[in-house]
C-alpha positions in Angstrom: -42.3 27.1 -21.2 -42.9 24.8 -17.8 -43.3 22.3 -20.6 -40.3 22.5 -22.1 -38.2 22.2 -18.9 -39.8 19.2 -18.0 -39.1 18.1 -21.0 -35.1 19.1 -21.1 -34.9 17.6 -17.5 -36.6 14.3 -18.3 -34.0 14.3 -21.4 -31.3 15.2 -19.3 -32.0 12.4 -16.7 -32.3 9.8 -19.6 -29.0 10.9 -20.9 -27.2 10.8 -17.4 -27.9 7.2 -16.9 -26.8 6.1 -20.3 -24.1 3.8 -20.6 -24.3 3.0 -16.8 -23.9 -1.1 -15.8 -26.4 -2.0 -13.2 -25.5 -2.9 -9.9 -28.1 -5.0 -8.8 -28.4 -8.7 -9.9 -31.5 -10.6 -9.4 -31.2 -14.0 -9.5 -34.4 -14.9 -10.8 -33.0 -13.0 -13.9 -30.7 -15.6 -14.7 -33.0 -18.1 -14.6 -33.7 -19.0 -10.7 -36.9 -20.7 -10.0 -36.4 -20.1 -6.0 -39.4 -22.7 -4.9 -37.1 -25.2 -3.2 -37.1 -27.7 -5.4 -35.8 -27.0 -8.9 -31.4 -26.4 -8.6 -30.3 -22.6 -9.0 -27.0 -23.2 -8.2 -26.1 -22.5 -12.0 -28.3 -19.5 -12.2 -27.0 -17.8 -9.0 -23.2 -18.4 -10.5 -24.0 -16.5 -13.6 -25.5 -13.8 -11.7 -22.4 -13.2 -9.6 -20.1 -13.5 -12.3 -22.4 -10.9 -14.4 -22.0 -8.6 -11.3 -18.4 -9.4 -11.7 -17.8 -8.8 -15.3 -19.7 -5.6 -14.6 -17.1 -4.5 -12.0 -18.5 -5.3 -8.7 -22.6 -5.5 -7.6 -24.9 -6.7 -5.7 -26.9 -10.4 -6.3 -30.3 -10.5 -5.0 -32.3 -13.0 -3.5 -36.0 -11.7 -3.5 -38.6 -14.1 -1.2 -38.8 -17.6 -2.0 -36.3 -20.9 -1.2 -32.9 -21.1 -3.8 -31.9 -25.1 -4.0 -28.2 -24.8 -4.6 -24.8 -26.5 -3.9 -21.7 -24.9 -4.5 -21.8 -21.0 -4.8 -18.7 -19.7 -5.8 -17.8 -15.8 -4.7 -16.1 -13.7 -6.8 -14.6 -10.2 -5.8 -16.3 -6.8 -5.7 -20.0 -8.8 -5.4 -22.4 -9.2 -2.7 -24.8 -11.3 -1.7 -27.9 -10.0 -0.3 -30.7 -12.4 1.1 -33.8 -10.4 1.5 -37.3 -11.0 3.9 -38.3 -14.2 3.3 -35.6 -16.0 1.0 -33.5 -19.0 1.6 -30.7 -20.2 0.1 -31.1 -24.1 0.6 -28.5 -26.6 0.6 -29.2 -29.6 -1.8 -28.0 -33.0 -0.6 -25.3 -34.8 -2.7 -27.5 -37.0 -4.4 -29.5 -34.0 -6.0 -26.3 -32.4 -7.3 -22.4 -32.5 -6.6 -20.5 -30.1 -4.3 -17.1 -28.6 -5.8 -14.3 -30.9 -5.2 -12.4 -30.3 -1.9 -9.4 -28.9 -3.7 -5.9 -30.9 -3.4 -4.0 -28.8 -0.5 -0.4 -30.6 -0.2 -0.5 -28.8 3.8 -3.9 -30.9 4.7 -1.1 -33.6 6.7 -1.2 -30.3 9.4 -4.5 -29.8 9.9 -7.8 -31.7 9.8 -9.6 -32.2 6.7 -12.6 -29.5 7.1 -10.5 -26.9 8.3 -7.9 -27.5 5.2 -10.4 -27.4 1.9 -12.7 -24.8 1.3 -14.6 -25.5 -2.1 -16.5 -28.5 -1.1 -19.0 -25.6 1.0 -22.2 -24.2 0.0 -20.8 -20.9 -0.3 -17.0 -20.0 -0.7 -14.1 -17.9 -2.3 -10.7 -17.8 -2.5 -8.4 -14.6 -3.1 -11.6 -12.7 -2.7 -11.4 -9.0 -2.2 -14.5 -6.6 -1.2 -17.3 -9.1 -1.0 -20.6 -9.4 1.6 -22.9 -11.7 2.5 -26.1 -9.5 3.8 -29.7 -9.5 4.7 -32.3 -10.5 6.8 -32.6 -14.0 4.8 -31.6 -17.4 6.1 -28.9 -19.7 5.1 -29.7 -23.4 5.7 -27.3 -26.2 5.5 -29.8 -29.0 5.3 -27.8 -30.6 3.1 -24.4 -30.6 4.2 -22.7 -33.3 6.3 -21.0 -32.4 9.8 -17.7 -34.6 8.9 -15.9 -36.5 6.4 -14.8 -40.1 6.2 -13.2 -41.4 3.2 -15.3 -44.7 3.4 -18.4 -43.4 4.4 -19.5 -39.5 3.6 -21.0 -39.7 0.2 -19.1 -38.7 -2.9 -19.4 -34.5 -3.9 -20.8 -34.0 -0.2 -20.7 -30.2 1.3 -19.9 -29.9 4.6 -19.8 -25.8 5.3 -21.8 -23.4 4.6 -19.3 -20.2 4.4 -16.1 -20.6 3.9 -13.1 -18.5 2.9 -9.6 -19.2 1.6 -7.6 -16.1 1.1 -8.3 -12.4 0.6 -9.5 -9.2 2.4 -12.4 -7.0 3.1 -15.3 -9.1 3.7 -18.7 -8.3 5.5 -21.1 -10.8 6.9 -24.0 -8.7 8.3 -27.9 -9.8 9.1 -27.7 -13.2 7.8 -29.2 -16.3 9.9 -27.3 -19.5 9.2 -29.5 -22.6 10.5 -27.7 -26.3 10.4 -24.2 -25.2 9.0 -22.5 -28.7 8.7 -19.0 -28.5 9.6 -18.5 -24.9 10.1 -21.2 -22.4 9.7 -18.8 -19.8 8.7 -14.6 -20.9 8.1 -12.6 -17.8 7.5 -8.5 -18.7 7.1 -6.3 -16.2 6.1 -8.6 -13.4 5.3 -7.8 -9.9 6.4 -10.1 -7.2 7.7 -13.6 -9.5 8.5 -16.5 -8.0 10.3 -19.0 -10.1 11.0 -22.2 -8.2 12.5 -25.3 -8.5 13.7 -26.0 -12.4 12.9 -27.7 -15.5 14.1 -26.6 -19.0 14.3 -28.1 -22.3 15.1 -25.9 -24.9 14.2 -24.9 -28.5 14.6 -21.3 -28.4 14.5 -18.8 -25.4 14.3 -19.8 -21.7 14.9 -17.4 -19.5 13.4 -14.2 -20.3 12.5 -11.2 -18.0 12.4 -7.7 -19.3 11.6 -4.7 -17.4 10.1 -7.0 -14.0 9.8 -5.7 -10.6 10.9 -8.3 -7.2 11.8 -11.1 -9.4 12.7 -14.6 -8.1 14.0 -17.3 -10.1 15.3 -20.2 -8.6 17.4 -23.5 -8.5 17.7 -24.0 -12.2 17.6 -26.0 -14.8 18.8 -24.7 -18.6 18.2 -25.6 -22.0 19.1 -23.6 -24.7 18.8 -24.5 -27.4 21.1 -21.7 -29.9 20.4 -18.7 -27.9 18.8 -17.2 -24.5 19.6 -19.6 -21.4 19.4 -16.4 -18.8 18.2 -13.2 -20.3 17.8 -9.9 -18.1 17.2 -6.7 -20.1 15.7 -4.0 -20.3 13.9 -2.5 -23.5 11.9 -0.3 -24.0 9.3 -3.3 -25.4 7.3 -2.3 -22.5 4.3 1.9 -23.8 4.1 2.8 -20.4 6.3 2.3 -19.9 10.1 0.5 -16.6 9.9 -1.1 -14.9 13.5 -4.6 -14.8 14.0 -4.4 -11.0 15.2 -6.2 -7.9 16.3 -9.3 -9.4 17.2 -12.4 -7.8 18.8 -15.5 -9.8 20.0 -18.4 -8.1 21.2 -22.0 -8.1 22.4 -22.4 -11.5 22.8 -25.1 -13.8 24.5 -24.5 -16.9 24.7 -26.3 -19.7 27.2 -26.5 -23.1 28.4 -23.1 -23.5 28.2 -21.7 -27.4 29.0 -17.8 -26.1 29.3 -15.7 -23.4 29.6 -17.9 -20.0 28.2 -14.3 -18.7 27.1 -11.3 -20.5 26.5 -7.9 -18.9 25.6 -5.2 -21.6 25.1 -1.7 -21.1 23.6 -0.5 -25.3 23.0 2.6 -26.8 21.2 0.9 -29.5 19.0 3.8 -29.0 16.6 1.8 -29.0 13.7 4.0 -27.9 10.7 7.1 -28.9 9.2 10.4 -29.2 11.1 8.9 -29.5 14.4 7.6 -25.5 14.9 8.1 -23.6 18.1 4.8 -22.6 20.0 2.9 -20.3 18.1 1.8 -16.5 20.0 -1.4 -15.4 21.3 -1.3 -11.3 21.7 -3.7 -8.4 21.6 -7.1 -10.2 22.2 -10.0 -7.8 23.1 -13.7 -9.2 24.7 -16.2 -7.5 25.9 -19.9 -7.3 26.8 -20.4 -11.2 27.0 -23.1 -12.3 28.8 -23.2 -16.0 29.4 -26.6 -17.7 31.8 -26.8 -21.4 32.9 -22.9 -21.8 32.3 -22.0 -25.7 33.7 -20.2 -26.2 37.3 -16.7 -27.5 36.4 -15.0 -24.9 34.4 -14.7 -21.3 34.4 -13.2 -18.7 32.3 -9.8 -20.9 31.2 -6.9 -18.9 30.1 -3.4 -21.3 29.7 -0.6 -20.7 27.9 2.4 -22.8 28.7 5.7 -22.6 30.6 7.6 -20.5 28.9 5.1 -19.2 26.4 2.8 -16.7 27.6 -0.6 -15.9 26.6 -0.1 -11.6 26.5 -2.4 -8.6 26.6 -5.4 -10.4 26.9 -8.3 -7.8 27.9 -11.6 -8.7 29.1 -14.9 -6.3 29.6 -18.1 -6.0 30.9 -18.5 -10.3 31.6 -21.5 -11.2 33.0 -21.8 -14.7 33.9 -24.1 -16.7 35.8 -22.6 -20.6 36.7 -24.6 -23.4 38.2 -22.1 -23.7 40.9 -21.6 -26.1 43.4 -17.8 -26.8 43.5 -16.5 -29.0 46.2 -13.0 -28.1 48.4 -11.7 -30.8 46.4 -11.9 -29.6 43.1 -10.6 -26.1 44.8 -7.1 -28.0 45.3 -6.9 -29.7 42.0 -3.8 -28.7 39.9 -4.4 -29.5 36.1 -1.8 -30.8 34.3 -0.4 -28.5 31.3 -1.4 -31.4 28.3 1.0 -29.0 26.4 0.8 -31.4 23.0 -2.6 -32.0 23.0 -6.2 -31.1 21.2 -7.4 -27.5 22.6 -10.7 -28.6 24.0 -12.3 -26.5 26.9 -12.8 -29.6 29.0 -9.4 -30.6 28.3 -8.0 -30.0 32.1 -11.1 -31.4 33.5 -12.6 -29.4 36.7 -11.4 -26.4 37.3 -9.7 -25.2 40.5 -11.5 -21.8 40.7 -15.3 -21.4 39.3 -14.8 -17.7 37.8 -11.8 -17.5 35.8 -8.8 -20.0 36.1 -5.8 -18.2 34.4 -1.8 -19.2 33.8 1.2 -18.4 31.9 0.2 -15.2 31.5 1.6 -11.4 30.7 -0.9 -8.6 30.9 -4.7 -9.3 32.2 -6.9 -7.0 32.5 -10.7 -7.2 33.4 -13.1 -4.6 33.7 -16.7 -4.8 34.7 -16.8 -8.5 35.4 -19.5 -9.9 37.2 -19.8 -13.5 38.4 -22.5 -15.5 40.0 -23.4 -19.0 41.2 -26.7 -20.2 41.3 -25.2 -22.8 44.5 -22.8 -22.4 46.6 -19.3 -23.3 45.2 -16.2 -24.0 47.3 -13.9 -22.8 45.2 -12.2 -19.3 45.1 -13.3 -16.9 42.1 -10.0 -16.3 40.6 -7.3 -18.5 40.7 -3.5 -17.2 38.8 -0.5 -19.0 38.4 2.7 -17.6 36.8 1.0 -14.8 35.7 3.0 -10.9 35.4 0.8 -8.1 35.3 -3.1 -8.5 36.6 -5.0 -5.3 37.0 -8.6 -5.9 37.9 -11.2 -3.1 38.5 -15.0 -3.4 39.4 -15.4 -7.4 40.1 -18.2 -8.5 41.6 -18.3 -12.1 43.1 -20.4 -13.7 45.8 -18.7 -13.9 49.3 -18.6 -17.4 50.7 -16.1 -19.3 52.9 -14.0 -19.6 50.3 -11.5 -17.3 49.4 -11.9 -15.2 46.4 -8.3 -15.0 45.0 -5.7 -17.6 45.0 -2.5 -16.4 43.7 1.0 -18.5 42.8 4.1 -17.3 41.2 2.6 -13.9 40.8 3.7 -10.7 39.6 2.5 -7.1 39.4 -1.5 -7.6 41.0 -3.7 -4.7 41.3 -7.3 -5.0 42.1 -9.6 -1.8 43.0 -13.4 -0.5 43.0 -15.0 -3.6 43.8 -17.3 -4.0 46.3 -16.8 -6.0 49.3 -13.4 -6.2 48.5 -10.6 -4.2 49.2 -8.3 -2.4 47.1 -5.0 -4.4 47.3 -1.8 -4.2 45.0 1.1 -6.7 45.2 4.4 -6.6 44.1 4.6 -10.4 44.2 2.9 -13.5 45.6 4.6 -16.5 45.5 1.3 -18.0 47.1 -1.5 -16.1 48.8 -4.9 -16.3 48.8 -7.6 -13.8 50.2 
């Protein structure tokens, strides 16, 4: 009788999984060699659009080193990398990238940040897709810029990057050498990106046009282009917001410029001569940033008449070389509303901490500075700025003055030590 049960349950477990797709597609099913030299990028293709067809699945990548040039996403599908695999980038000469594909807004925005398909991994219109796992993600074989003369015909030049859509994960993943951007999402909604490591040559990550965006847990280095860059152009023919954004649990180090940079500009880059665009809602927290270069501090600028608002900042620790003189204390940058937003942009900066103007609604929480010299300059500097609320700041005391304060509105700082509480209904100009 124990027999016969066994028996009915094994039949009924055969029977329950009848008719069921899988959800897991392994490459090497389709035909991938994974040892680094063969091409897979054909294999890998089928695989996700079998996963696809299927209704949505997960592509594996077991251990081993997946040559490849263009990988094209499809929604529903996820990539997972596991220990020990690679997904290689091939140069141009072993096979062609996808075209870049003809965008008629391109005349707005610069080339890489206006075609997506020339990349070693992309999607457009995607919905419900990761890229997962402890793997890596090398760009070897992608180039860092394009020149019509020059870059060599079906060249890559990003590793990740995503045109369109909603609901997409990047968790685990290490990107090493990611050309022109290691990851360039542009008008994607809802994007978390977790828990990953980049060590780049260009571009971090790029973020442009994208709305519910969450990026933590990150580590990225990017030694001669922005590390996390927040925009938005008119690279997609529509001025969409780059909005409700959180960044969090960073580290970040050896930084040559500003370790972050909030700038609203008025390139008037669209057609009919646009009005400045809006920066709103922008959450950061638990940063910490070592080794951070002398001449600029935390940079916030909007511009006369267009305010950067609701800007909240959290648990900041950061450690700067220091060694400001008085004479870059009384420096007054110029507001360079037309041109390219580059943290170096205003040259030194007249406070080492945080230099912040043409704002509405500050607030920082649990900041910490520190200066490995003596620096001459005050901590904070504001100008034409409504509505500061600072609580718990913790700054060395020098000869200097911590706070310098024009055209100010609304200033409320408490709990930190060595300072005292102090609120202010206005300051044309005041320093303390």
């Amino acid at each position: 009788m124990k027999i016969r049960t066994a028996a009915l349950v094994a039949l009924l477990s055969t029977v329950s999984v009848v008719g069921q797709a899988p959800s897991s597609f392994d490459v090497r099913a389709f035909g991938a060699k994974g040892d680094g030299k063969s091409l897979d990028t054909d294999a890998i293709n089928n695989a996700i659009a079998a996963a696809h067809a299927a209704g949505g699945g997960t592509v594996r990548f077991g251990a081993g080193t997946y040559l490849s040039t263009s990988i094209r996403l499809q929604s529903h599908v996820g990539l997972f990398l596991d220990h020990g695999s690679t997904i290689l980038a091939a140069e141009a000469t072993v096979g062609p990238y996808d075209e870049p594909e003809p965008n008629e807004w391109d005349k707005f925005q610069d080339f890489g940040h206006s075609h997506w398909h020339n990349s070693l991994i992309w999607g457009e219109n995607l919905d419900d897709v990761s890229i997962t796992g402890p793997g890596l993600i090398h760009g070897k074989g992608l180039v860092r810029s394009y020149n019509a003369n020059t870059t060599p015909k079906g060249s890559g030049n990003k590793a990740i990057a995503l045109k369109n859509g909603r609901n997409i994960l990047i968790r685990d993943v290490s990107i090493l050498h990611g050309g022109w951007f290691a990851i360039l999402a542009t008008g994607v909604d809802n994007v978390t990106i977790d828990n990953i490591k980049i060590d780049t040559n260009r571009y971090g990550i790029d973020v442009d046009a994208c709305k519910n965006v969450r990026i933590s847990n990150a580590t990225v280095n990017s030694p001669f282009d922005d590390g996390i860059c927040l925009k938005s152009s008119y690279g997609l023919g529509s001025a969409k917001p780059t909005e409700n954004v959180t960044i969090t649990n960073l580290t970040i180090r050896d930084i040559v410029n500003a370790p972050i940079f909030v700038r609203l500009g008025r390139r008037a880059r669209g057609p009919g001569n646009p009005p400045p665009g809006v920066i709103n809602r922008v959450r950061i927290s638990n940063v910490v940033a070592s080794n951070v270069d002398s001449r600029h501090g935390v940079l916030v600028s909007g511009i006369p008449g267009h305010d950067i608002e609701d800007l909240r900042l959290s648990d900041i620790r950061i450690a700067y070389q220091g060694g400001g003189t008085a004479a870059d204390a009384a420096l007054q940058p110029e507001e360079k509303e037309a041109e390219y937003p580059e943290p170096d942009m205003f040259g030194n900066t007249p406070a080492y901490g945080m230099y912040a103007r043409h704002v509405k609604t500050l607030s920082a929480r649990d900041i910490v500075f520190t200066t490995d010299k003596p620096d001459a300059r005050p901590a904070f500097r504001f100008e034409d700025v409504a509505g500061v609320d600072l609580d718990r700041v913790i700054v060395p005391r020098t000869a200097a003055p911590v706070f310098v304060l024009q055209r100010l509105t609304d200033f409320l700082l408490r709990n930190s030590p060595g300072l005292p509480d102090k609120r202010l209904a206005q300051a044309a100009k005041e320093s303390f």
